[in-house]
N, CA, C and O atoms as a printed pandas DataFrame, in Angstrom:
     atom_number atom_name residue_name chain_id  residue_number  x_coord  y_coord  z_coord
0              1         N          UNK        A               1   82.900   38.300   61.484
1              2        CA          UNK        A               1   83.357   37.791   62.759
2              3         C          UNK        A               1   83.058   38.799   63.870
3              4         O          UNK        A               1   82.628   38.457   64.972
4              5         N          UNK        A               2   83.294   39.971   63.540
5              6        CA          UNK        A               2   82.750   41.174   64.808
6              7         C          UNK        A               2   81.328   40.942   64.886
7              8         O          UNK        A               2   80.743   41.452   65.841
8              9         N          UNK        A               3   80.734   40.334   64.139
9             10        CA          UNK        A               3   79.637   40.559   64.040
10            11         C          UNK        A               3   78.659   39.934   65.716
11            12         O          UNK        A               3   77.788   40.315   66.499
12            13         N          UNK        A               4   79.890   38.387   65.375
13            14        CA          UNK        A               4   79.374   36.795   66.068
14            15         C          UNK        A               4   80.153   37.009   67.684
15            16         O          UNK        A               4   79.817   36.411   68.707
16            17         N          UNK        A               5   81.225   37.993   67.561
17            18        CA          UNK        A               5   81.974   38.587   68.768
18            19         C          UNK        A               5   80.898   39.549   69.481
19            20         O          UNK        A               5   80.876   39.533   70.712
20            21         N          UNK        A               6   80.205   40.197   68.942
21            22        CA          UNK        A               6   78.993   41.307   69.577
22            23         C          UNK        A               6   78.005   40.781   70.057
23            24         O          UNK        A               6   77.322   41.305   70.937
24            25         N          UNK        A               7   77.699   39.203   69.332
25            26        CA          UNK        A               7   76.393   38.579   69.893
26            27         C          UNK        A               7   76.914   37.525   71.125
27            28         O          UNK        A               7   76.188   37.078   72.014
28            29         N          UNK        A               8   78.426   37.234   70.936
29            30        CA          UNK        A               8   79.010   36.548   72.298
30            31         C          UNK        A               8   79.213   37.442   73.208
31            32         O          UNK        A               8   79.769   36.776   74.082
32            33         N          UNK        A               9   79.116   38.841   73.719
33            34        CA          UNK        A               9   79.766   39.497   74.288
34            35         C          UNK        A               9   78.287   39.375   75.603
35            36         O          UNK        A               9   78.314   39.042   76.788
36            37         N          UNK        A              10   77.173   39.800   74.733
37            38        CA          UNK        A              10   75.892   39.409   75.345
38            39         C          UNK        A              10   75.697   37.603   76.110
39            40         O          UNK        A              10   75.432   37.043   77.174
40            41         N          UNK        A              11   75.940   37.405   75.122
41            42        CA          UNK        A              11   75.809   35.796   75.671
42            43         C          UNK        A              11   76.891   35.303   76.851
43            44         O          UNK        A              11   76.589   34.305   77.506
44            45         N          UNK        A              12   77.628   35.711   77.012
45            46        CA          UNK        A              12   79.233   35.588   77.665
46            47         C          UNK        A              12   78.796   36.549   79.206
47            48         O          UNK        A              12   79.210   36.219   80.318
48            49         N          UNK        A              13   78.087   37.497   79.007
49            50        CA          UNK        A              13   77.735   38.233   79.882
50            51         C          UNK        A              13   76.941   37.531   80.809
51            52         O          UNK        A              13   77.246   37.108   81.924
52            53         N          UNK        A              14   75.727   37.460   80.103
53            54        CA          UNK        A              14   75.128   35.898   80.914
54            55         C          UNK        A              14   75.317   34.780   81.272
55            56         O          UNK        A              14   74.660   34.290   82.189
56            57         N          UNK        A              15   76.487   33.965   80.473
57            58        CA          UNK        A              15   76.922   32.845   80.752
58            59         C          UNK        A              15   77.724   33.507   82.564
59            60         O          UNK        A              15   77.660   32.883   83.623
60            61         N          UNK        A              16   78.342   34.776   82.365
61            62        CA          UNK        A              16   79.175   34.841   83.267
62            63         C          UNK        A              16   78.606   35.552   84.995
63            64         O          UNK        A              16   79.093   35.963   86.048
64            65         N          UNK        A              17   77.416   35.348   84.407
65            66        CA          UNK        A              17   76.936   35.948   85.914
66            67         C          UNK        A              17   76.614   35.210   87.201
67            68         O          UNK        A              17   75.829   34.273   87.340
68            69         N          UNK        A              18   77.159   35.642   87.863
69            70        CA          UNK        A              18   76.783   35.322   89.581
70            71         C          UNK        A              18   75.860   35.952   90.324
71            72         O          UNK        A              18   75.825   37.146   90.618
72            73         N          UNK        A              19   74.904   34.852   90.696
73            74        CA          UNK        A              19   74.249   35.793   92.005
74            75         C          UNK        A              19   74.640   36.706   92.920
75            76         O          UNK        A              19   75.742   36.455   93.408
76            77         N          UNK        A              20   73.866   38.122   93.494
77            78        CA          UNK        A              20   74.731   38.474   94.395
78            79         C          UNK        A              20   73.031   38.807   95.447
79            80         O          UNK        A              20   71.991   39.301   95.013
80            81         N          UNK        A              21   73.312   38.342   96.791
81            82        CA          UNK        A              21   72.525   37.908   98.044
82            83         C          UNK        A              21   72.393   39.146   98.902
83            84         O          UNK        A              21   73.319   39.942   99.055
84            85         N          UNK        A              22   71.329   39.258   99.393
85            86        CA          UNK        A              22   71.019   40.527  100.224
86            87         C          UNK        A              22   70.291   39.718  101.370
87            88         O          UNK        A              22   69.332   39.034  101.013
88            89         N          UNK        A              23   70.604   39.720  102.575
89            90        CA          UNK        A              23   70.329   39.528  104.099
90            91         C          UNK        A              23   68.988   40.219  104.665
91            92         O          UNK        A              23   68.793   41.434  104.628
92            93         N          UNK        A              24   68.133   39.314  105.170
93            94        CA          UNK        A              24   66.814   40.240  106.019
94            95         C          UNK        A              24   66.993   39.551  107.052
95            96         O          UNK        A              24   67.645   38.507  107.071
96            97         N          UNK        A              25   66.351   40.138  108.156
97            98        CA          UNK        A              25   65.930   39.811  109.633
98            99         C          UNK        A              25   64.852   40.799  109.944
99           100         O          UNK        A              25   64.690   41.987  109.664
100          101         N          UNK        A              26   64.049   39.756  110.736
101          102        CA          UNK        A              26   63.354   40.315  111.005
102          103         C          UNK        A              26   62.801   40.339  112.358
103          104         O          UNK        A              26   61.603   40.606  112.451
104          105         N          UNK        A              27   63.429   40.118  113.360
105          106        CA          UNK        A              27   63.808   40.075  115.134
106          107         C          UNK        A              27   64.555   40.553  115.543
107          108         O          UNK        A              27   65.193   40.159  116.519
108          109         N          UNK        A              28   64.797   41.963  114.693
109          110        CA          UNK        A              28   65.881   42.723  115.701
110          111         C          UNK        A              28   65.335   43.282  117.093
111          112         O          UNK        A              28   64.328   43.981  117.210
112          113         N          UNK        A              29   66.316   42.783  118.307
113          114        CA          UNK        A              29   67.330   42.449  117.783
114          115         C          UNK        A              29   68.177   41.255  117.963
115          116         O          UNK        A              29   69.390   41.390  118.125
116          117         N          UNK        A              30   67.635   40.133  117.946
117          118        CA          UNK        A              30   67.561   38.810  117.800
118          119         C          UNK        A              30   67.183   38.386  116.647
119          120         O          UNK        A              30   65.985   38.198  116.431
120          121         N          UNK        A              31   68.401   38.093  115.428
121          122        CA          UNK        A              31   68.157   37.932  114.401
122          123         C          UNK        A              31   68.356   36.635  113.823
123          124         O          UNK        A              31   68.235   36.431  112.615
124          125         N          UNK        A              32   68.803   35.341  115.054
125          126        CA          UNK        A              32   69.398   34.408  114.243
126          127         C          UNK        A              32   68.065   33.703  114.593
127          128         O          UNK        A              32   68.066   32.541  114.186
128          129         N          UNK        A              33   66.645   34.159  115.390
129          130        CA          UNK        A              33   65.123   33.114  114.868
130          131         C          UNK        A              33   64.755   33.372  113.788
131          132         O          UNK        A              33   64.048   32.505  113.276
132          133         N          UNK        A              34   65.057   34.709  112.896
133          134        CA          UNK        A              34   63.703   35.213  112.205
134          135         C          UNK        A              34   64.844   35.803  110.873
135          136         O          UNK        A              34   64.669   36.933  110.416
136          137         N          UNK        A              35   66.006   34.890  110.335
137          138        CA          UNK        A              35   66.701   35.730  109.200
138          139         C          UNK        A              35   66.685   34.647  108.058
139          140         O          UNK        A              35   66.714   33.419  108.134
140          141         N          UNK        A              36   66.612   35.747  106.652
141          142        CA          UNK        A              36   66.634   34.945  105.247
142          143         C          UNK        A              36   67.758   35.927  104.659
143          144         O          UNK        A              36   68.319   36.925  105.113
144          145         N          UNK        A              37   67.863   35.069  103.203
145          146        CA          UNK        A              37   68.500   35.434  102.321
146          147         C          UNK        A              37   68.258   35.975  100.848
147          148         O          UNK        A              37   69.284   35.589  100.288
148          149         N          UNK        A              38   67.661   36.505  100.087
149          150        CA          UNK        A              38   67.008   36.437   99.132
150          151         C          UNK        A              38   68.390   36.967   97.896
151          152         O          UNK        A              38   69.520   37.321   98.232
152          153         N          UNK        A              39   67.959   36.893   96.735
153          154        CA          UNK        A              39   69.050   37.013   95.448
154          155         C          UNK        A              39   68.514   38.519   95.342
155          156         O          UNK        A              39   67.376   38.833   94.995
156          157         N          UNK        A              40   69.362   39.235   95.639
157          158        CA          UNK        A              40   69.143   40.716   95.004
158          159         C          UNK        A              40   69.074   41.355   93.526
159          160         O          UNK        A              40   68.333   42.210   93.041
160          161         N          UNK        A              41   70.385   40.426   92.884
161          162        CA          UNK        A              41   70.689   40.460   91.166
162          163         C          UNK        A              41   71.940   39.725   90.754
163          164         O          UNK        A              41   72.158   38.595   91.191
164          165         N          UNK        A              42   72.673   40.262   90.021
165          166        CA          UNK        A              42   73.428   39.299   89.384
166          167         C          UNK        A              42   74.603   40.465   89.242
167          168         O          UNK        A              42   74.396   41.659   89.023
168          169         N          UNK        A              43   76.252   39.632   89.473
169          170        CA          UNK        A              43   77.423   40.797   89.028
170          171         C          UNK        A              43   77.999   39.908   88.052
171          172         O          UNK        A              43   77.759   38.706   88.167
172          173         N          UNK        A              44   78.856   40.394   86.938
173          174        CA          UNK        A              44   79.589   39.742   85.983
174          175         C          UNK        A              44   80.955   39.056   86.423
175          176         O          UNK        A              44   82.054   39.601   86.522
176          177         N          UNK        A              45   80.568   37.524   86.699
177          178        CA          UNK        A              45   81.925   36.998   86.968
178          179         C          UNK        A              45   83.293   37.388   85.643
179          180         O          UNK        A              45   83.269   36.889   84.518
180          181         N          UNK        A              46   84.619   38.575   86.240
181          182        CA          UNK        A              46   85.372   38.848   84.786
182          183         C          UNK        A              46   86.297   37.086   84.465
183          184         O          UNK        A              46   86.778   36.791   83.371
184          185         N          UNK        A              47   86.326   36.416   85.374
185          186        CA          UNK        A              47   86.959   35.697   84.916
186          187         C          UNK        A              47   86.279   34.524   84.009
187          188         O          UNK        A              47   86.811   33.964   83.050
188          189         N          UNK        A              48   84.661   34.226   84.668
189          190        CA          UNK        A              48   84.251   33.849   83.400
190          191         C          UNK        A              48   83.996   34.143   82.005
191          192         O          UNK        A              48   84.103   33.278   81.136
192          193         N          UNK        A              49   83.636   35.432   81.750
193          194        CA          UNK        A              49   83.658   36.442   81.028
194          195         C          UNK        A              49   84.789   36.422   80.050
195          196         O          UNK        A              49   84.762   36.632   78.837
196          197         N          UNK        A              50   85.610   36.177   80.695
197          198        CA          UNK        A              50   87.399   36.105   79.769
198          199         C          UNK        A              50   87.010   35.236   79.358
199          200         O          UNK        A              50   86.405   35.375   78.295
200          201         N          UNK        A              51   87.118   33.892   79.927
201          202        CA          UNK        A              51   87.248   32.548   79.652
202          203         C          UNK        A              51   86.517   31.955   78.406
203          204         O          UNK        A              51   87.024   31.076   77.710
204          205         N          UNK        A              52   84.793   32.721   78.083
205          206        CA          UNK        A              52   84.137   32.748   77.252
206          207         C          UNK        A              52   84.103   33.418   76.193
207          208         O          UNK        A              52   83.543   32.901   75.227
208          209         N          UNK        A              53   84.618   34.602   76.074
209          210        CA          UNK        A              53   85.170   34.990   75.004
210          211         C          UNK        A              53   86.554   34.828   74.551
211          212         O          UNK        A              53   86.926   35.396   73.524
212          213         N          UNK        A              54   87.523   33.931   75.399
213          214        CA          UNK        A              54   88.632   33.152   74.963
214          215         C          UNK        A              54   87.966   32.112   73.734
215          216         O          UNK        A              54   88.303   32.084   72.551
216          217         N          UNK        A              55   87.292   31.576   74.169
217          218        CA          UNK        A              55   86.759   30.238   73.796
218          219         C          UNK        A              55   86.400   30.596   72.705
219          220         O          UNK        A              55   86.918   30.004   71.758
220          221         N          UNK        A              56   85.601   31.459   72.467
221          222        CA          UNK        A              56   85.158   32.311   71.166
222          223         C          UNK        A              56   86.252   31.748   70.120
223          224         O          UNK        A              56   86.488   30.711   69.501
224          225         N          UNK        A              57   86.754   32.978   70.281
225          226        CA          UNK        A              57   88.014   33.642   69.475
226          227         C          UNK        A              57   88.559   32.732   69.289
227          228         O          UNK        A              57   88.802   32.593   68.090
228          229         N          UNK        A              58   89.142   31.472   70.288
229          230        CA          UNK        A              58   90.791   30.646   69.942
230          231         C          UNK        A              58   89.972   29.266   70.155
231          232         O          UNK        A              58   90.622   28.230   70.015
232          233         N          UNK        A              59   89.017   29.196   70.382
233          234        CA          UNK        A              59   89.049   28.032   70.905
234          235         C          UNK        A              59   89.177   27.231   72.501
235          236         O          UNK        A              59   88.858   27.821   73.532
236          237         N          UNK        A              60   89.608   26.039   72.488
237          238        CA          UNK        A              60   89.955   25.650   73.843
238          239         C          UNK        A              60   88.525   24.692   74.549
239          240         O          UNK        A              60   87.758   24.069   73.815
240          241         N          UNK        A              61   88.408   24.726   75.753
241          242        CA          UNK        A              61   87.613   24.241   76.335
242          243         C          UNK        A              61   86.593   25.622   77.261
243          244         O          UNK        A              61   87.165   26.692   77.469
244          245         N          UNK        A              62   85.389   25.467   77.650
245          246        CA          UNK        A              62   84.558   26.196   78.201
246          247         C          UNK        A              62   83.790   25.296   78.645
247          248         O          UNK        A              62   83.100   24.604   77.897
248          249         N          UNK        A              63   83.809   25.130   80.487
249          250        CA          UNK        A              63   83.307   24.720   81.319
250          251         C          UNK        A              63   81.861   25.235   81.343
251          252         O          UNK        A              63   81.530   26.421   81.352
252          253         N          UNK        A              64   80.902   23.972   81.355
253          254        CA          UNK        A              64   79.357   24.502   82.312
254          255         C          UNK        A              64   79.085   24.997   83.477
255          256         O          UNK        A              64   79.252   24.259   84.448
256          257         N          UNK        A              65   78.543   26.520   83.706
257          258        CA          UNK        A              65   78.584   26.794   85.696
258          259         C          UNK        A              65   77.373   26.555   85.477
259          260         O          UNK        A              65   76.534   26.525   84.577
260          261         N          UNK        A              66   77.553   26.351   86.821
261          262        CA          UNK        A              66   75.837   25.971   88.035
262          263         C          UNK        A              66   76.018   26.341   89.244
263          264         O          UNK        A              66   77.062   26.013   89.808
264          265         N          UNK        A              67   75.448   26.788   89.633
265          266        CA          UNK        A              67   75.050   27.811   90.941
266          267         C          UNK        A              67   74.517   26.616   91.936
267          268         O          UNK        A              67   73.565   25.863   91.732
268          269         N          UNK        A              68   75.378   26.652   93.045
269          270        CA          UNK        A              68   74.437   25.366   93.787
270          271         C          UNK        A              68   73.712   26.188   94.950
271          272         O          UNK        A              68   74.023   27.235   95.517
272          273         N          UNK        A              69   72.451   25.176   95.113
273          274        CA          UNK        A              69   71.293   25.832   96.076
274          275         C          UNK        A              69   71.968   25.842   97.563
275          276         O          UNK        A              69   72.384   24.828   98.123
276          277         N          UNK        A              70   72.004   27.108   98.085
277          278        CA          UNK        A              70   72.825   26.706   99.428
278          279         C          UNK        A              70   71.592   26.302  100.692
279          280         O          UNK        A              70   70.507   26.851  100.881
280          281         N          UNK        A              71   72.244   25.109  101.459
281          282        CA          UNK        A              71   71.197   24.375  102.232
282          283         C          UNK        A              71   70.024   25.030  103.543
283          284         O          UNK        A              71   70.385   26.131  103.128
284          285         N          UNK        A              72   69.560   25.183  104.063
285          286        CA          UNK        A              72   69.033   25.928  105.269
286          287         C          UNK        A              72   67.675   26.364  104.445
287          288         O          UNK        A              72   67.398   26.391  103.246
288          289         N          UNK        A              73   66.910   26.715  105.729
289          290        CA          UNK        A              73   65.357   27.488  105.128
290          291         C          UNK        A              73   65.787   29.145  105.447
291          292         O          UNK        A              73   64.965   30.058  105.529
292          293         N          UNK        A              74   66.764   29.240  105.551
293          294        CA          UNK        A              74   66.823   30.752  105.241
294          295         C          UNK        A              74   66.775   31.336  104.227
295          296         O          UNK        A              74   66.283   32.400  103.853
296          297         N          UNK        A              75   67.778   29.927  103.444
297          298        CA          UNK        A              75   68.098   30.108  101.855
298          299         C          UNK        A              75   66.722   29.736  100.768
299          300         O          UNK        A              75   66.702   30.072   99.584
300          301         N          UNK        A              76   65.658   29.005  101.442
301          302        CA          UNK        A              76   64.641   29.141  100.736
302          303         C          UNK        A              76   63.887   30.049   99.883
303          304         O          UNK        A              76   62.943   29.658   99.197
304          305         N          UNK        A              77   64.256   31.155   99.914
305          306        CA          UNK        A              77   63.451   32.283   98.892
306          307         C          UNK        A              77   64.463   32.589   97.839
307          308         O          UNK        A              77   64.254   33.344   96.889
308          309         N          UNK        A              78   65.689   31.882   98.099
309          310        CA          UNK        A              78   66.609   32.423   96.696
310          311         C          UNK        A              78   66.315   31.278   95.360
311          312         O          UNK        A              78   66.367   31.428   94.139
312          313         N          UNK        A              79   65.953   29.969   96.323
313          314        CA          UNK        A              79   66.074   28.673   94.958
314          315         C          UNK        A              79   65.125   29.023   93.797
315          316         O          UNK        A              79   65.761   28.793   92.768
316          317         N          UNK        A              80   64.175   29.370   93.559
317          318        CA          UNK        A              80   63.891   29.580   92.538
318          319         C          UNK        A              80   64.510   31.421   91.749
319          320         O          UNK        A              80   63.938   31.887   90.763
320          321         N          UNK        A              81   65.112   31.793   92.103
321          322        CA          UNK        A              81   66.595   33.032   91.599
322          323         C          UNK        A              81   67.503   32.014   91.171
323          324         O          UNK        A              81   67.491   31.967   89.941
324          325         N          UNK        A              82   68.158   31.316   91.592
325          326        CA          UNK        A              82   69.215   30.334   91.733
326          327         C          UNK        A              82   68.809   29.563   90.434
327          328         O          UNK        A              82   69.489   29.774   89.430
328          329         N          UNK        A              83   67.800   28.722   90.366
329          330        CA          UNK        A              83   66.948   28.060   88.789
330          331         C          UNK        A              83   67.350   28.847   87.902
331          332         O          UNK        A              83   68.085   28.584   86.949
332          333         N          UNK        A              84   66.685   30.244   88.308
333          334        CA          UNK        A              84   66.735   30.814   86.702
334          335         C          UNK        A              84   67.834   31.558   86.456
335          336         O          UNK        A              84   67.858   32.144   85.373
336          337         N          UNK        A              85   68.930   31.707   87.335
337          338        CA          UNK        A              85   70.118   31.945   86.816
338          339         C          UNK        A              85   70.958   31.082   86.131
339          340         O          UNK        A              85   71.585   31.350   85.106
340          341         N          UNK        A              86   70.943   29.818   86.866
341          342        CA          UNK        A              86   71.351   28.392   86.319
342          343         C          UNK        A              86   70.460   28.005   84.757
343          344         O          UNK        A              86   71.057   27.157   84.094
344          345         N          UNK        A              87   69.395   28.421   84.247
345          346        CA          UNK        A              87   68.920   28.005   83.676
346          347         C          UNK        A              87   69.363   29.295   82.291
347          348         O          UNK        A              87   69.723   28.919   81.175
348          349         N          UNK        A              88   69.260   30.510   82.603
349          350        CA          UNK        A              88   70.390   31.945   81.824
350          351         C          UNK        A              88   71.623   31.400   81.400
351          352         O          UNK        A              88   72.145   31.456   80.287
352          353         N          UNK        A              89   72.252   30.541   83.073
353          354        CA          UNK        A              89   73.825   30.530   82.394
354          355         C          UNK        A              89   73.949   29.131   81.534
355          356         O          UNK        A              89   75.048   28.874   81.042
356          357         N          UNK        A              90   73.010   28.352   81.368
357          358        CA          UNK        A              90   73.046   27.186   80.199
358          359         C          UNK        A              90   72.344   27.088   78.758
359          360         O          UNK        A              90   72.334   26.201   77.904
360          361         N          UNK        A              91   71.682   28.535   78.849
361          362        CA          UNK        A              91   71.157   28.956   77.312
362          363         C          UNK        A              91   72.005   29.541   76.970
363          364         O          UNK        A              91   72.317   29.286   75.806
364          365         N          UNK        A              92   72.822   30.557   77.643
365          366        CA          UNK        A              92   73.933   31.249   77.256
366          367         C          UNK        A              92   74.985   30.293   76.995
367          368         O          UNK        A              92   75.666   30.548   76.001
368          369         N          UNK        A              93   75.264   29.316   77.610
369          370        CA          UNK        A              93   76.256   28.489   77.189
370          371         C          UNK        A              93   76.188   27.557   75.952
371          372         O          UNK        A              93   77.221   27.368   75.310
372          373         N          UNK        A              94   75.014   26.959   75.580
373          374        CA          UNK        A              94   74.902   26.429   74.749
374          375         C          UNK        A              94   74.692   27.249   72.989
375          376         O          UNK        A              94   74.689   26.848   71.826
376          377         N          UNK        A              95   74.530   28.654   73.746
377          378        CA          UNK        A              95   74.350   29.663   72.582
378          379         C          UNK        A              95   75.888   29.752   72.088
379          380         O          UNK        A              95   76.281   29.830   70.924
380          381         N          UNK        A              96   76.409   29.729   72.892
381          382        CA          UNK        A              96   78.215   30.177   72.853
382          383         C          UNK        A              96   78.655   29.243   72.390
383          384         O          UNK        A              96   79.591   29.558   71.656
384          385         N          UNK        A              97   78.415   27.778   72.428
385          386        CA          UNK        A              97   78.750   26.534   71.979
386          387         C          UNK        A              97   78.573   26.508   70.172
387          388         O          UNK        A              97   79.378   26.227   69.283
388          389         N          UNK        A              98   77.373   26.868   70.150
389          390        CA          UNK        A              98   76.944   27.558   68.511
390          391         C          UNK        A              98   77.739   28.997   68.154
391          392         O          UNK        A              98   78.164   29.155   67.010
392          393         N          UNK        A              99   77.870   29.727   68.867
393          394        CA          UNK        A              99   78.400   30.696   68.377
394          395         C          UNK        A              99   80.192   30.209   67.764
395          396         O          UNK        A              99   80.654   30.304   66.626
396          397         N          UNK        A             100   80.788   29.740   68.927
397          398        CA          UNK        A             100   82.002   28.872   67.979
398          399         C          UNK        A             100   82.175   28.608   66.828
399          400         O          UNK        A             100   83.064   28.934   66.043
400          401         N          UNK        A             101   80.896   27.721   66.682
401          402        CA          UNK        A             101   80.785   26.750   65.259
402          403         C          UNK        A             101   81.006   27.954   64.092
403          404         O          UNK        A             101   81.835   27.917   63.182
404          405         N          UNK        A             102   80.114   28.942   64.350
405          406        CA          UNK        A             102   80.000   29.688   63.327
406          407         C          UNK        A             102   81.246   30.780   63.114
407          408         O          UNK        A             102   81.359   31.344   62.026
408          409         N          UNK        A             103   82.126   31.034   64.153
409          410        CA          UNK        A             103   83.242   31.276   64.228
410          411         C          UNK        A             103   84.297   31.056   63.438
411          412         O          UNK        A             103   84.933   31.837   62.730
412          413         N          UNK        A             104   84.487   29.230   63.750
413          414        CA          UNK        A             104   85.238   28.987   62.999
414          415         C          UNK        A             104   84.890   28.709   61.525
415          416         O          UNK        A             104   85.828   28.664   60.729
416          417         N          UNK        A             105   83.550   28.506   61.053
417          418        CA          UNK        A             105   83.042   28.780   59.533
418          419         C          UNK        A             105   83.466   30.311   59.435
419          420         O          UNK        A             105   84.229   30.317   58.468
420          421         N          UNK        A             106   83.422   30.970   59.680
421          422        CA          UNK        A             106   83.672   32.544   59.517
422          423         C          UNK        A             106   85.724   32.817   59.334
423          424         O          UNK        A             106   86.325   33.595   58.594
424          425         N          UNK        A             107   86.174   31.979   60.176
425          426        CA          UNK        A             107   87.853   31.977   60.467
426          427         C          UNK        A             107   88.133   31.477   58.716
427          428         O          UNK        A             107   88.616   32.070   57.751
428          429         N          UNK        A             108   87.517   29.998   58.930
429          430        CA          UNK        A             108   87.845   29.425   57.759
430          431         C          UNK        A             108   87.440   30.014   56.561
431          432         O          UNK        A             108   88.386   30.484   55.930
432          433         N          UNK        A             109   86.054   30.178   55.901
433          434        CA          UNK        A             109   86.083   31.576   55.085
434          435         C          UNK        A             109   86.890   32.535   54.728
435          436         O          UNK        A             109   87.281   32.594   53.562
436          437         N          UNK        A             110   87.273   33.440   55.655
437          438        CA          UNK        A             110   88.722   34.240   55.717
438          439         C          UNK        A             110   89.816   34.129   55.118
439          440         O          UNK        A             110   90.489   34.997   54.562
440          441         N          UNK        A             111   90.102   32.322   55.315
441          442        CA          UNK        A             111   91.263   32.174   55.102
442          443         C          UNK        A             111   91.351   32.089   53.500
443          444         O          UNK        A             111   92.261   32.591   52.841
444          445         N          UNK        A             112   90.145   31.298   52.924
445          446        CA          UNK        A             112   90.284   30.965   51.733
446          447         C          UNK        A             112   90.362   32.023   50.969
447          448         O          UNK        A             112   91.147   32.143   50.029
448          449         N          UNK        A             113   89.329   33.067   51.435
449          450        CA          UNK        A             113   89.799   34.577   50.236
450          451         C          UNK        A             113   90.920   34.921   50.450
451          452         O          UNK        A             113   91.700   35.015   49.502
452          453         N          UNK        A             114   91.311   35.199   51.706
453          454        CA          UNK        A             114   92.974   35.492   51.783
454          455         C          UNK        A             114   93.681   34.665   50.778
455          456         O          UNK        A             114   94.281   35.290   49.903
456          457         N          UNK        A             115   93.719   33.365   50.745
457          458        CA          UNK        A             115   94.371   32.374   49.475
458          459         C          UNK        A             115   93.728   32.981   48.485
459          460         O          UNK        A             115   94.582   33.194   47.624
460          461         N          UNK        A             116   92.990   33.266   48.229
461          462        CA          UNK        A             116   91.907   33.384   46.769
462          463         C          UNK        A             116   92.397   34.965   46.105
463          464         O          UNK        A             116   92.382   35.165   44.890
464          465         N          UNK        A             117   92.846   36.082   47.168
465          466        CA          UNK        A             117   93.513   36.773   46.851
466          467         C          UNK        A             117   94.928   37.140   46.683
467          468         O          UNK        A             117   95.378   38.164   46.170
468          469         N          UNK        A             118   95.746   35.843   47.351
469          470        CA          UNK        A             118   97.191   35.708   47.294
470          471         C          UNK        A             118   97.457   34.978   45.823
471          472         O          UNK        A             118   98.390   35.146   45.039
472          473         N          UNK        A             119   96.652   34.374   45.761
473          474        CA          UNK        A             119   96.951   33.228   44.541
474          475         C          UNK        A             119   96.294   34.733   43.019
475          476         O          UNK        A             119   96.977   34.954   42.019
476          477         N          UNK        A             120   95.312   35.264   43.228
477          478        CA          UNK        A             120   95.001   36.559   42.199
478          479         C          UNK        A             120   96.460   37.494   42.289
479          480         O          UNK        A             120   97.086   37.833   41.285
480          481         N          UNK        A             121   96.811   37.793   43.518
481          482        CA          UNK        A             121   98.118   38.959   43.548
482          483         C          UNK        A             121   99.365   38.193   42.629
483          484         O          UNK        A             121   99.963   38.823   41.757
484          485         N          UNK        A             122   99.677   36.745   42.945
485          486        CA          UNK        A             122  100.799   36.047   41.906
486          487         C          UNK        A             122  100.394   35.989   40.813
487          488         O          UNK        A             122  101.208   36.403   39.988
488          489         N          UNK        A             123   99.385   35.619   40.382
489          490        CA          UNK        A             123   98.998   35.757   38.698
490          491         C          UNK        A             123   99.442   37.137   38.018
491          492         O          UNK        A             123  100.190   37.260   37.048
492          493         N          UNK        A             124   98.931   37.950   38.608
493          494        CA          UNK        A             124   98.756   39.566   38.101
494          495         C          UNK        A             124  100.259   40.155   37.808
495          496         O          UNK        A             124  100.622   40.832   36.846
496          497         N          UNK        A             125  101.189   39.589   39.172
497          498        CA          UNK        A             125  102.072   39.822   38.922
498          499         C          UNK        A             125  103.080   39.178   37.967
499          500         O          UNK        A             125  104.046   39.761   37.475
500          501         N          UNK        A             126  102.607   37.431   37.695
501          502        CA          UNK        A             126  102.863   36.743   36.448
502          503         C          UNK        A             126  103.161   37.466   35.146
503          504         O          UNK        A             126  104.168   37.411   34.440
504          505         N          UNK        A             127  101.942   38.215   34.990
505          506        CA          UNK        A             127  101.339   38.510   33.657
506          507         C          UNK        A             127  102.231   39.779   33.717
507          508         O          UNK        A             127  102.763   40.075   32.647
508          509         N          UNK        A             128  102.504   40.639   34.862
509          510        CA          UNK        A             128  103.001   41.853   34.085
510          511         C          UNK        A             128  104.465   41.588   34.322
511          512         O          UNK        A             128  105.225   42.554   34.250
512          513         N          UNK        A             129  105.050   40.159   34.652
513          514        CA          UNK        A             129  106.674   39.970   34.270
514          515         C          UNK        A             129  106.346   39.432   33.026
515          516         O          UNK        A             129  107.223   39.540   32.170
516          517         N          UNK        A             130  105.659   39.067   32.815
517          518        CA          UNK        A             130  105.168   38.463   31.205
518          519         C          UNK        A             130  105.467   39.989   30.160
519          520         O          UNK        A             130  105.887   39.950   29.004
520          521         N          UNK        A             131  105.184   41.019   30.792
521          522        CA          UNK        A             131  104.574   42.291   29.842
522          523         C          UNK        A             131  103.290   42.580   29.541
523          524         O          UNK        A             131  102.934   43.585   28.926
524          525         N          UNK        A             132  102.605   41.754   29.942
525          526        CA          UNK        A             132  100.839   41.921   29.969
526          527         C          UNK        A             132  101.066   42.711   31.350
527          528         O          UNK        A             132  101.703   42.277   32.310
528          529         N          UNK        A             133  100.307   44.176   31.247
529          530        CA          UNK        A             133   99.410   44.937   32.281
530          531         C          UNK        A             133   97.856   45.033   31.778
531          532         O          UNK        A             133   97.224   45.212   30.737
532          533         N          UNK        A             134   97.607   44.771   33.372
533          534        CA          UNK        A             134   96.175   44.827   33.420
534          535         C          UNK        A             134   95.632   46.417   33.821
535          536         O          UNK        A             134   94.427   46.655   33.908
């Protein structure tokens, strides 16, 4: 299970990122003919971040994000940043969607050796109220 927690931590990282926007002009100093916006990089949303490795671990629900294209030709040089972040945070999500599955095969596993060794610890101890030591 640490194992599938180390490969969500990556995936969760990406699921959880936000663009973050850096400002040009270029008419100073009259900047509202000649200004854009471009995507500089990406910061880790923590609350998505939680939310996805909640989901992991317990379960629950985990929402799809999407980054919406903001309108104007200023914002024109970010939409294709904007794609491929949107397109990061839905491989990552659908990775995380699988990562669950295998989660709870991994939870459930667990449980049964835990039984598989509770049910061995009562026998053993059967046998030596019996007077059989092993």
């Amino acid at each position: 299970m640490r194992d599938l927690e180390s490969l969500a931590q990556g995936n969760c990282r990406s699921y959880a990122q936000d663009p973050t926007f850096q400002y040009h002009c270029n008419g100073f100093p009259i900047c509202g003919i000649n200004e854009w916006w471009t995507v500089s990089g990406t910061q880790t949303n923590q609350d998505a971040y939680n939310a996805c490795m909640t989901f992991l671990q317990a379960g629950g629900g985990l929402e799809q994000r999407k980054h919406p294209k903001k309108e104007g030709s200023s914002w024109d040089d970010t939409w294709a940043d904007i794609d491929r972040i949107n397109s990061q945070i839905g491989a990552a999500y659908n990775q995380v969607q699988n990562l669950r599955n295998q989660y709870q095969e991994a939870q459930r596993q667990a449980e049964e050796a835990r039984q598989q060794i509770n049910n061995l610890r009562r026998r053993i101890a059967d046998l030596e109220a019996q007077g059989v030591f092993c």
